[in-house]
C-alpha positions in Angstrom: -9.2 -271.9 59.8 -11.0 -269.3 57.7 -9.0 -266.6 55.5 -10.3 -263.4 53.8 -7.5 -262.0 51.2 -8.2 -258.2 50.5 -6.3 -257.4 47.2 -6.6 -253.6 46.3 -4.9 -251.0 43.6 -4.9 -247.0 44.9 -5.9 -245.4 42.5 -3.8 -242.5 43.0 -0.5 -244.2 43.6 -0.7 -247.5 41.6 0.4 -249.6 44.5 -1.4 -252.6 45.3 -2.2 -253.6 48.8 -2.6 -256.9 50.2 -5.0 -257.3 53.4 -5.1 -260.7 54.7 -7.0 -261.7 57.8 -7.1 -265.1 59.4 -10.1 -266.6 61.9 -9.9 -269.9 64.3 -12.6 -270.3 67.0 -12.2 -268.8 70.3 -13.3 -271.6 72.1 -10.3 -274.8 73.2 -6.9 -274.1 73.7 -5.6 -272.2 71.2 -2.0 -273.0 72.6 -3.2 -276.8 72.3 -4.2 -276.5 69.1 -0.8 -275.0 68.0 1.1 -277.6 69.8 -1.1 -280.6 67.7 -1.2 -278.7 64.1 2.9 -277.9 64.8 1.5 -274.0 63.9 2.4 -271.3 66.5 -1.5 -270.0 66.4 -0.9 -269.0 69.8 2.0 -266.6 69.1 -0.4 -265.1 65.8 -2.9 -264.1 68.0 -1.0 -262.6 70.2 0.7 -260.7 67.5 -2.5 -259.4 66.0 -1.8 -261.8 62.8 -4.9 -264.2 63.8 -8.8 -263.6 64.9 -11.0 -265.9 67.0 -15.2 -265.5 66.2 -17.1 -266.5 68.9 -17.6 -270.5 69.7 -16.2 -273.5 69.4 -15.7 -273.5 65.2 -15.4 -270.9 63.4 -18.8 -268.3 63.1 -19.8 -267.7 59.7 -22.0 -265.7 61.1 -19.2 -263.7 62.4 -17.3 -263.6 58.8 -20.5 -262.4 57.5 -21.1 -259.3 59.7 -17.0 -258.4 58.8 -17.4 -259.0 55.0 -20.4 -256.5 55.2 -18.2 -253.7 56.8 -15.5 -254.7 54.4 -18.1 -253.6 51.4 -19.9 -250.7 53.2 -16.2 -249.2 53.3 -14.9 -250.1 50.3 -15.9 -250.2 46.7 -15.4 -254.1 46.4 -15.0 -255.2 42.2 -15.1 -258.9 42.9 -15.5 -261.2 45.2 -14.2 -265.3 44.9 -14.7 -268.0 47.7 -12.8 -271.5 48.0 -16.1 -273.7 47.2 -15.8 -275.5 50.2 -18.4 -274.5 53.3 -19.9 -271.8 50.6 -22.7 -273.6 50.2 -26.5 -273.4 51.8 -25.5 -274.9 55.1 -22.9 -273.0 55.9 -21.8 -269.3 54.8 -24.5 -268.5 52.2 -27.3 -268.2 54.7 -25.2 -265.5 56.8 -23.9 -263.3 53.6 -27.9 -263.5 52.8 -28.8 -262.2 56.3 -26.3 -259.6 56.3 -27.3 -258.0 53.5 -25.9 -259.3 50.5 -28.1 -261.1 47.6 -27.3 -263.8 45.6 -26.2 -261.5 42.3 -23.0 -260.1 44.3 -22.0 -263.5 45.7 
């Protein structure tokens, strides 16, 4: 599973919003894979709380192209990543090739 946790203050208001969205691959049984992780996946998706990206793990590529939208929308501050799968193999090469340079990751 792959998470994106958008944390935001209006500036107007003073309330802070909390955006979180979740991705698993579309491809396998997502009611199979709920039934072996004892998580009801199945019922998140359906509810809207859960995304798939295309294939069988999840698409980087795909997280990429959504993290892009996120910053042509919004006036992002900061940006943090779990270290795991950030590096050269696997998410860097996509935020390069949508856009981003090295200085705002």
């Amino acid at each position: 599973m792959t998470a994106l946790v958008l944390v935001g203050c209006d500036i107007t208001t003073g309330n802070w919003h909390v955006a979180p969205t979740f991705w698993l691959p579309t491809e396998g049984a997502m009611h199979d894979k709920a039934r072996v992780d004892k998580v009801p996946y199945d019922l998140w998706q359906r509810q809207g709380f859960l995304e798939t990206t295309p294939g069988s793990v999840v698409s980087y590529e795909y997280v990429a192209q959504y993290l892009r939208n996120v910053f042509d929308q919004h006036r992002v501050g900061k940006i943090g990543f779990d270290r795991w799968n950030i590096s050269i193999q696997f998410l860097l090469p996509w935020l390069l090739a949508a856009g981003f340079s090295e200085q705002t990751i």
